[in-house]
DRENDRENVO-370138 format. One record per residue (C-alpha): residue in three letters; chain; y, x, z. Coordinates in Angstrom, 3 decimals. Layout:
@residuo ALA cadena A v Y u X w Z
...
% end
This chain:
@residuo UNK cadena A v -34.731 u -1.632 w 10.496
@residuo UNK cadena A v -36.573 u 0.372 w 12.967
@residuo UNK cadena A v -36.241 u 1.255 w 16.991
@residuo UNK cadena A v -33.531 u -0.495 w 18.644
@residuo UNK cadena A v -30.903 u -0.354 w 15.645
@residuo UNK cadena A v -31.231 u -3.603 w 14.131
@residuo UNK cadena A v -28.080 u -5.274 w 14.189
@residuo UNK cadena A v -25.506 u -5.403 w 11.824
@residuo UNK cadena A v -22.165 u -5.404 w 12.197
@residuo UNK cadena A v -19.118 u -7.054 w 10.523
@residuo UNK cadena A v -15.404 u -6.018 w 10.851
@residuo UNK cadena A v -11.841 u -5.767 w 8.991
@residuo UNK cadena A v -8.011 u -5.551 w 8.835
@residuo UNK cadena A v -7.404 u -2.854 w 11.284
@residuo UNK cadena A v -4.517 u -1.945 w 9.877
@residuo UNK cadena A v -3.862 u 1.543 w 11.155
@residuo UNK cadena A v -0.152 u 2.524 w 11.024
@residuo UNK cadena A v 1.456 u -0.401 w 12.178
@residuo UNK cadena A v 3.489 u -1.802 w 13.762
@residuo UNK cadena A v 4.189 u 1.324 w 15.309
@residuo UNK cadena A v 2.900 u 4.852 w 15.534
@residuo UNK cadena A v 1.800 u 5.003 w 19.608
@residuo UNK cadena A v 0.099 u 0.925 w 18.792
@residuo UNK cadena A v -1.571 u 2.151 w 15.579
@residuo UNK cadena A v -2.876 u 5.077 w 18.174
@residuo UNK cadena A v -3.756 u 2.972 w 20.725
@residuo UNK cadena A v -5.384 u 0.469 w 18.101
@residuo UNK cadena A v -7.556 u 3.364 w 16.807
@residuo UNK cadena A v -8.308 u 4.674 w 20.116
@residuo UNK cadena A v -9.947 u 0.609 w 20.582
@residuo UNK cadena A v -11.916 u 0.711 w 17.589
@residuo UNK cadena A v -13.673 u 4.084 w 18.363
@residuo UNK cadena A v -14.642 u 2.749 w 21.980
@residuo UNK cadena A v -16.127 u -0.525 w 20.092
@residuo UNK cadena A v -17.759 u 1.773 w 17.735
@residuo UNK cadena A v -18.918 u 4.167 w 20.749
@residuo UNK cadena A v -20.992 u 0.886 w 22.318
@residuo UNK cadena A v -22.467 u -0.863 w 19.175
@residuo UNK cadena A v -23.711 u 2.658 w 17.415
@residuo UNK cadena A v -26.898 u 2.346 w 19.076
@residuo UNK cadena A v -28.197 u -1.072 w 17.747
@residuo UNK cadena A v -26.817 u -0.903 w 14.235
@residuo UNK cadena A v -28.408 u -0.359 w 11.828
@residuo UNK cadena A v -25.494 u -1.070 w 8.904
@residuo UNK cadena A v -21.719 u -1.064 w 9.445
@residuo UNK cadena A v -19.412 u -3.524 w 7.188
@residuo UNK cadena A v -15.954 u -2.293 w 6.956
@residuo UNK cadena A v -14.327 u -5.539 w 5.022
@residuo UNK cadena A v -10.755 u -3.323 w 4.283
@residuo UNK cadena A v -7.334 u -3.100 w 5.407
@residuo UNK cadena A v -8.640 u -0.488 w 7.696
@residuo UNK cadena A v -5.262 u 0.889 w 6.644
@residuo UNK cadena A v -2.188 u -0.784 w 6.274
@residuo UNK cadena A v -1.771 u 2.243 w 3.265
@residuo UNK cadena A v -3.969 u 4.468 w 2.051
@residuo UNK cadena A v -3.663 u 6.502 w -1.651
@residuo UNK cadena A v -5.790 u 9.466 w -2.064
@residuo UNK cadena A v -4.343 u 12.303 w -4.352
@residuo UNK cadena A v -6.796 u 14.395 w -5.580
@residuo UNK cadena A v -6.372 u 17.099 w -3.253
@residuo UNK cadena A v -4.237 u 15.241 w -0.202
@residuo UNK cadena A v -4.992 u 12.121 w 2.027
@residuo UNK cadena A v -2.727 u 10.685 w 4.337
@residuo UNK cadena A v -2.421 u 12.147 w 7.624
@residuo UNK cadena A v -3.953 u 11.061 w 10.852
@residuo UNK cadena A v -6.668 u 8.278 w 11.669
@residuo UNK cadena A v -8.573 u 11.488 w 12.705
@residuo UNK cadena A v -10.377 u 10.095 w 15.665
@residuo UNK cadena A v -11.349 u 7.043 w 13.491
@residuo UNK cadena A v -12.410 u 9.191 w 10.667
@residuo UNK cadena A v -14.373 u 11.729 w 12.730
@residuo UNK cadena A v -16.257 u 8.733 w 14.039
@residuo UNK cadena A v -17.637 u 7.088 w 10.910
@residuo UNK cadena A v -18.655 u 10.718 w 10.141
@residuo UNK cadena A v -20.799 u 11.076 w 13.032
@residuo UNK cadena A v -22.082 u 7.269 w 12.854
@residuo UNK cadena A v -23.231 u 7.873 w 8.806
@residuo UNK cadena A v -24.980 u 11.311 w 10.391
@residuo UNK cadena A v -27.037 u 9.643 w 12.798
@residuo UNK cadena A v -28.432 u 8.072 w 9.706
@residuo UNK cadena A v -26.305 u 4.045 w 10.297
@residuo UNK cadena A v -25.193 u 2.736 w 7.062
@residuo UNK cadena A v -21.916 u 2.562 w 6.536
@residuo UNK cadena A v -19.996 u 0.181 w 4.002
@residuo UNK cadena A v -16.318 u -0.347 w 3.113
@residuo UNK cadena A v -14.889 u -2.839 w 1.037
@residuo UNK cadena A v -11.346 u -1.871 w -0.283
@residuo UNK cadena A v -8.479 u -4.268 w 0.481
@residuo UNK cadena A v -4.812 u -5.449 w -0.911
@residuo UNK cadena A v -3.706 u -2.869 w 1.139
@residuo UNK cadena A v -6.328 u 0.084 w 1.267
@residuo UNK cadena A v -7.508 u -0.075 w -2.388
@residuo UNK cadena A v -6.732 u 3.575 w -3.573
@residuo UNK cadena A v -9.299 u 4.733 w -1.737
@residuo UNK cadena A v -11.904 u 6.660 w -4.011
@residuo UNK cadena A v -14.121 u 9.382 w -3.750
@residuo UNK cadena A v -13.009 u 10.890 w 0.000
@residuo UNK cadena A v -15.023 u 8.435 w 2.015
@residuo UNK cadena A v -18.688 u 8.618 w 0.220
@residuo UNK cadena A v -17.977 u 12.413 w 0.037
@residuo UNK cadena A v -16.383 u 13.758 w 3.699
@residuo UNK cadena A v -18.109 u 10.400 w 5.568
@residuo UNK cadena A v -20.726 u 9.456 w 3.914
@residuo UNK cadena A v -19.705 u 5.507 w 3.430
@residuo UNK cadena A v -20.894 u 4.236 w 0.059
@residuo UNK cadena A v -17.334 u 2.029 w -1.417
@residuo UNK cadena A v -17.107 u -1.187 w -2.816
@residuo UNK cadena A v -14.060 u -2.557 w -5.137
@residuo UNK cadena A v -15.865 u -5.766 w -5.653
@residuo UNK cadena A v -17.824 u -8.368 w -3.860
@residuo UNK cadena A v -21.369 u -8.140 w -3.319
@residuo UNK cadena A v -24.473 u -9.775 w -2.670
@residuo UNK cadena A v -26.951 u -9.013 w -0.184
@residuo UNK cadena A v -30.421 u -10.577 w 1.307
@residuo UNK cadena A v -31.532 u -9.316 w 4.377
@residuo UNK cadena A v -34.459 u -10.799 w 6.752
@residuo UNK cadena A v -34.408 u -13.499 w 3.440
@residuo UNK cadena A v -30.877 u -14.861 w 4.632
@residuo UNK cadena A v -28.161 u -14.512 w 1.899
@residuo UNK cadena A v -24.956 u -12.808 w 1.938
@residuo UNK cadena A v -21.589 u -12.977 w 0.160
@residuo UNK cadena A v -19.304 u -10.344 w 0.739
@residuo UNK cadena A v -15.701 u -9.180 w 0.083
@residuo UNK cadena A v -12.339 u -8.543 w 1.597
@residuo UNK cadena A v -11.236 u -11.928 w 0.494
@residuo UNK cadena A v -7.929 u -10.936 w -1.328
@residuo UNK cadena A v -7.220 u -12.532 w -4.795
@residuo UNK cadena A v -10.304 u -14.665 w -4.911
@residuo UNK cadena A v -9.825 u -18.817 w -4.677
@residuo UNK cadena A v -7.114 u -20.773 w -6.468
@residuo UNK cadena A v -3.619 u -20.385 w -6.168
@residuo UNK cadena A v -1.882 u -17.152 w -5.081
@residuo UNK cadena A v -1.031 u -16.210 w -8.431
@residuo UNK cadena A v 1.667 u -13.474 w -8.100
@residuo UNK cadena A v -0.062 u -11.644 w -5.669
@residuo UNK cadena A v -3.150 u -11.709 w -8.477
@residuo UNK cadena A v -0.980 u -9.863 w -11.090
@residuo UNK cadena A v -0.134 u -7.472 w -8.618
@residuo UNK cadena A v -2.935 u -6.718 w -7.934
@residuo UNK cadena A v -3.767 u -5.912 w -11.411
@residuo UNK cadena A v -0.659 u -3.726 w -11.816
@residuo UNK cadena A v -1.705 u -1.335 w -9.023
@residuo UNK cadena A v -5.384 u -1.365 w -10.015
@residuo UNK cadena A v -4.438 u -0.148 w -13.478
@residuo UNK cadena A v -5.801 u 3.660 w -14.042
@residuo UNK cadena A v -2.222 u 4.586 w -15.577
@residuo UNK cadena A v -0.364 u 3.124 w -13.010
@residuo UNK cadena A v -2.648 u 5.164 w -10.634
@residuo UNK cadena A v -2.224 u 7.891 w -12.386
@residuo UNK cadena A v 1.522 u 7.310 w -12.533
@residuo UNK cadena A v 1.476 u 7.246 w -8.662
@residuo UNK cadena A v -0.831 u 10.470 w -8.748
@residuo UNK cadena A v 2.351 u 12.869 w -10.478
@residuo UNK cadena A v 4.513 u 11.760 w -7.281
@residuo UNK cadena A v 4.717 u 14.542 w -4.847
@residuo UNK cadena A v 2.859 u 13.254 w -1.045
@residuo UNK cadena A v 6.260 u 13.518 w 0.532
@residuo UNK cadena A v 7.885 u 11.182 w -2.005
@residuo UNK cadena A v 4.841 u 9.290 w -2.724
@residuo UNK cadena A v 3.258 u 7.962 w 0.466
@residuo UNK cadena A v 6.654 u 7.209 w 2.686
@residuo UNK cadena A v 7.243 u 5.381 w -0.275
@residuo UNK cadena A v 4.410 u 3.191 w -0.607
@residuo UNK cadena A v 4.368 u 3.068 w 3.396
@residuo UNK cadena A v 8.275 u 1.674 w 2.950
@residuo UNK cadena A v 6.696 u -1.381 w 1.323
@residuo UNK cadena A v 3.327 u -1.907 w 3.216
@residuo UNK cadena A v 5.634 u -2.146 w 6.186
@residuo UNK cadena A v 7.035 u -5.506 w 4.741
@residuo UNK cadena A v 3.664 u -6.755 w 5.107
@residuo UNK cadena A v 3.382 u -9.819 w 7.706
@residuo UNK cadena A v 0.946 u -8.420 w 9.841
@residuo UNK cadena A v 3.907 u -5.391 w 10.308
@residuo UNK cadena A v 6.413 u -7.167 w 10.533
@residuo UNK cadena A v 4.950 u -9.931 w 13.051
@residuo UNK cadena A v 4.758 u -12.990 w 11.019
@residuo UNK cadena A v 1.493 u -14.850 w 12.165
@residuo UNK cadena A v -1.410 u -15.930 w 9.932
@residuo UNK cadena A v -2.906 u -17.770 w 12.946
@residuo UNK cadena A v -2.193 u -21.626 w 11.635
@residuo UNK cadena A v -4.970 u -23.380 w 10.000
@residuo UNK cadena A v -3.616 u -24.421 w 6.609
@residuo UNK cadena A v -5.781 u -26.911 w 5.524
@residuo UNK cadena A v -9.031 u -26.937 w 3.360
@residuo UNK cadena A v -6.947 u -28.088 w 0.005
@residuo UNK cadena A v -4.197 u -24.500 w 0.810
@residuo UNK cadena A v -7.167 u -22.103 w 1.875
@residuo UNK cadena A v -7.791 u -20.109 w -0.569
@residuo UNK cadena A v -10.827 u -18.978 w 0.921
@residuo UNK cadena A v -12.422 u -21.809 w 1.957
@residuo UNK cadena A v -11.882 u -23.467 w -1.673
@residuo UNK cadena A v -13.813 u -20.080 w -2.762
@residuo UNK cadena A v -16.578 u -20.650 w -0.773
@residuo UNK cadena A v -16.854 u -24.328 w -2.317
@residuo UNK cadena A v -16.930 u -23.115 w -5.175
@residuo UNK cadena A v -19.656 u -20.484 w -4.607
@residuo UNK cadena A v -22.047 u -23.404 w -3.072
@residuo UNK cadena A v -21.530 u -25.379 w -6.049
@residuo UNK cadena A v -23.379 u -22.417 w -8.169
@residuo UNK cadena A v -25.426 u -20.619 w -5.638
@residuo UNK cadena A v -26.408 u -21.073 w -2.315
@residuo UNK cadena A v -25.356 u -18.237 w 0.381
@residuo UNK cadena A v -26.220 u -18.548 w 4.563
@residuo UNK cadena A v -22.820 u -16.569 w 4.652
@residuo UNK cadena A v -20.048 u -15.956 w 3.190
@residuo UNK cadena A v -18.096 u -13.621 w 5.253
@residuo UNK cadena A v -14.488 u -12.286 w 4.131
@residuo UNK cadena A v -11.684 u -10.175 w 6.094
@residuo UNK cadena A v -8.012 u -10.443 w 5.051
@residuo UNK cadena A v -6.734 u -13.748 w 6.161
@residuo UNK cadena A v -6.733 u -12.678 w 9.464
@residuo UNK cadena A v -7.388 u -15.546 w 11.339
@residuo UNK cadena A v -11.129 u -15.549 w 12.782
@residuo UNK cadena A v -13.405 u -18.872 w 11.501
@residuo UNK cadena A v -17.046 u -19.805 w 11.164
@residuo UNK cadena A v -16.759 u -22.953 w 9.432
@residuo UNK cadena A v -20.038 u -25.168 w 7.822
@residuo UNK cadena A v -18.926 u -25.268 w 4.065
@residuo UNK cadena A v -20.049 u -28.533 w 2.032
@residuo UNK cadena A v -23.372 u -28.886 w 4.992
@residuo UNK cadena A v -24.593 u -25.575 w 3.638
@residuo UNK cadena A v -23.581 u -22.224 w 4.333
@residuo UNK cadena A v -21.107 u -20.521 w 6.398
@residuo UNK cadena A v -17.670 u -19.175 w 6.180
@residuo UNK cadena A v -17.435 u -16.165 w 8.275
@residuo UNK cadena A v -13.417 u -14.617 w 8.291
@residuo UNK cadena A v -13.558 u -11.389 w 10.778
@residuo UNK cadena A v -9.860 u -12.023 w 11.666
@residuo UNK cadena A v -7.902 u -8.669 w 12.544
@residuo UNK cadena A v -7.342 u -6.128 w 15.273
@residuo UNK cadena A v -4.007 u -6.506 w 16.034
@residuo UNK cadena A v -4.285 u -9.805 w 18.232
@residuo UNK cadena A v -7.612 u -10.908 w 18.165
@residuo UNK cadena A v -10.266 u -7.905 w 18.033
@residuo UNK cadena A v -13.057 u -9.708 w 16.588
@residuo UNK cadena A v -16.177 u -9.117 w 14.721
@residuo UNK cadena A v -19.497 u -10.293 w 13.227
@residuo UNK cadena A v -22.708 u -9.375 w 14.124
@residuo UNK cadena A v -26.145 u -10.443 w 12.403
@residuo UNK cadena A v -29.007 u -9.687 w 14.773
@residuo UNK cadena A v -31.914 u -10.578 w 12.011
@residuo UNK cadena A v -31.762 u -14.208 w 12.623
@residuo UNK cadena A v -28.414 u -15.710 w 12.707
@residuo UNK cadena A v -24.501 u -13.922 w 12.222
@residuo UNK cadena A v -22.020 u -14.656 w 15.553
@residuo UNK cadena A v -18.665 u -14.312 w 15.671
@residuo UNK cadena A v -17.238 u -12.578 w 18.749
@residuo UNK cadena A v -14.098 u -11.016 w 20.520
@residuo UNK cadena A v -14.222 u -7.600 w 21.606
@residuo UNK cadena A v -13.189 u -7.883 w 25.716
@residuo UNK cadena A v -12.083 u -4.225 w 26.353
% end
């Protein structure tokens, strides 16, 4: 890290296209003002997934809009900041359009990363931990190739009002909160983390997708870092080459 761009920055579940169009606009207009006042002292930027409440790239077609958004990153990855983005449950078809047009390198599965000798777990958070079963199979089903491919022969104008039919469902669309605590023994997360101490040890362990924001101490050792969303809470991470903090973004 050189100059004044040494922080990096944490943030996920955006969710662009709902609840409705003029909030999703108003959402993305947000994010690009956040983006417009951190861009100078980062140095890496973590996109932990559900930027998009849908997203399916055809081979030749994306989905419309997000432009603002999109012709940020672009700029941000030109001025030479790293740019990172984790697919989520709902953002997962996304392929070879952002490390070509942006210039943001992809990831479909967790990683690992030391920097400034702290260590770093990192994912969107969906599927991992016990229990949630169904959604795990799923999951599987729409990360098949075929069924991909299936998808692929639909025309856009079938295809993607389609899939955005059933994203809508979704509870952060629809309303229904993810803001209650559940308990160690029901989050799925936090038994993850346990079970990541138990083999490894990680400073932080920092996951998007359940939407509520934590920093919690797992087992005395390392932290559990969830970046919440942008709907209600507009929150993020930031690691400044010492220690991560979890903030609110006061617009």
């Amino acid at each position: 890290m050189s100059g004044n761009r040494q922080n990096i920055y944490f943030l996920s579940d955006f969710h662009l296209g709902v609840p409705t169009v003029q909030s999703s606009k108003d959402r993305e207009a947000r994010i690009v003002k956040w983006l417009d006042e951190v861009e100078d002292s980062a140095a890496e930027i973590y996109l932990l997934g559900d930027v998009f409440d849908f997203w399916f790239e055809y081979r030749h077609t994306v989905p419309k809009g997000y432009t603002r958004l999109l012709g940020k990153l672009a700029s941000i990855a030109d001025k030479g900041i790293k740019l990172h983005y984790f697919t989520g449950n709902h953002d997962m078809w996304v392929f070879d359009y952002f490390p070509n047009e942006i210039g943001c390198q992809v990831y479909k599965d967790p990683v690992i990363r030391v920097i400034n000798g702290k260590r770093f777990y990192i994912a969107h958070g969906d599927g991992l931990g016990p229990g949630d079963h169904g959604y795990k199979f799923i999951k599987k089903v729409f990360a098949n190739p075929i069924c991909q491919w299936l998808f692929r022969w639909m025309h856009p104008d079938l295809g993607i009002p389609l899939a955005n039919y059933f994203s809508k469902r979704s509870r952060i669309a629809t309303g229904d909160s993810d803001e209650k605590y559940l308990g160690d023994d029901q989050e799925w997360l936090v038994q993850y983390c346990k079970s990541l101490q138990e083999k490894d040890s990680f400073d932080y362990m920092i996951f998007g997708h359940r939407h509520l924001p934590l920093d919690m101490i797992i087992d005395g050792k390392g932290r559990y870092i969830n970046l919440g969303e942008w709907i209600n809470h507009n929150t993020f991470a930031v690691f400044d080459g010492s220690d991560v903090k979890l903030s609110a973004y006061k617009t």
